[in-house]
Structures are given as C-alpha cells and as structure tokens.
C-alpha positions as CSV (number, residue, x, y, z in Angstrom):
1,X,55.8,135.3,5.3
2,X,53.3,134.1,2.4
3,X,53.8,131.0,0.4
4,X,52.4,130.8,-2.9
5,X,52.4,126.7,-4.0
6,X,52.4,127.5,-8.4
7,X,54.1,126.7,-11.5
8,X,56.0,129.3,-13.0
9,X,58.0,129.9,-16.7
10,X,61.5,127.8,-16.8
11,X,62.6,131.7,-17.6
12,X,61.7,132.8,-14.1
13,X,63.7,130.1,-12.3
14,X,66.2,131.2,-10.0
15,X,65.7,134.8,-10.6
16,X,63.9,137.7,-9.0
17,X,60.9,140.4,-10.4
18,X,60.8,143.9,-8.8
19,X,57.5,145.7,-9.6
20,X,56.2,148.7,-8.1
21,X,52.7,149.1,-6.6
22,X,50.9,152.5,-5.5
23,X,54.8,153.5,-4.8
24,X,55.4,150.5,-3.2
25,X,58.1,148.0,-4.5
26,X,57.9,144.2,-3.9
27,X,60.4,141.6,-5.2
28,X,59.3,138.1,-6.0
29,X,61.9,135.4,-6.0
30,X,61.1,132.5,-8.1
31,X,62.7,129.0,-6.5
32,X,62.2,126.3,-9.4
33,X,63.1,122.3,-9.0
34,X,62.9,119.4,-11.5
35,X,59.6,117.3,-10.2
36,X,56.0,118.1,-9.9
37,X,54.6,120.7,-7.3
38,X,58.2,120.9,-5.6
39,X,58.5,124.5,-5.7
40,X,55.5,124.4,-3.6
41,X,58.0,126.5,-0.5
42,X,58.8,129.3,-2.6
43,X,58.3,131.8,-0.6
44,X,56.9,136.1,-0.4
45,X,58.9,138.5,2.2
46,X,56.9,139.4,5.1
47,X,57.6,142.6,4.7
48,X,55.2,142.4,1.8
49,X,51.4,144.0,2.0
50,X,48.9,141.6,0.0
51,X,46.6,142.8,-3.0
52,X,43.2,143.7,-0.5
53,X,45.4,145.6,2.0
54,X,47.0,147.5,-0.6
55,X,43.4,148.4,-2.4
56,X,42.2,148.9,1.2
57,X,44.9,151.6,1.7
58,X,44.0,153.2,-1.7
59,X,40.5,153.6,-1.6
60,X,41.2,155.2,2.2
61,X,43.1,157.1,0.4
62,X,41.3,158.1,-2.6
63,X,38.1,158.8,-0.1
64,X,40.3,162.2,1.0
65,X,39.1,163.9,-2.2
66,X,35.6,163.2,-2.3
C-alpha cells in the first residue's frame, strides 16, 4: 500500500480516476479534508505496480524485438 502526502483540486475530492497504463488499469481515490496537509493518508491499492516497475516491464518487453 503506497501513500502519497499532496494537495489535490477541490474537483477531485471524494471521487475516483481510472486510467489505463501499458494495458494496465489503476484507480486513484482522492480523500480531501478541510485543514492543511490532512489528506496526508490518502492512500494507492497495493495491488498497484509503481511508474519504474512498470517502465522496467516495458523495456523487458520492448527488448524482444530488437
């Protein structure tokens, strides 16, 4: 589980974003409060593969048709 301490658009509060990724779909759900830094627990599914794993994957992957 990754936890991701940032300030995000009053428009995202309480809602979630599903993008897609090499294939791969990820939600994001955006927990907002009404003081400073206090949506520093929102929180990433574990189920979730970072950024570097993903492009770690895809080179791999990529390196099949040289």
């Amino acid at each position: 589980r990754w936890v991701k301490k940032n300030c995000v658009q009053r428009e995202k509060c309480d809602k979630n974003n599903t993008e897609s990724y090499l294939g791969i779909k990820y939600t994001t759900t955006y927990d907002c409060c009404d003081t400073d830094f206090c949506n520093s627990g929102a929180t990433l599914p574990s189920a979730h593969i970072s950024l570097p794993v993903l492009l770690a994957i895809g080179g791999t992957w990529l390196l099949r048709f040289l």
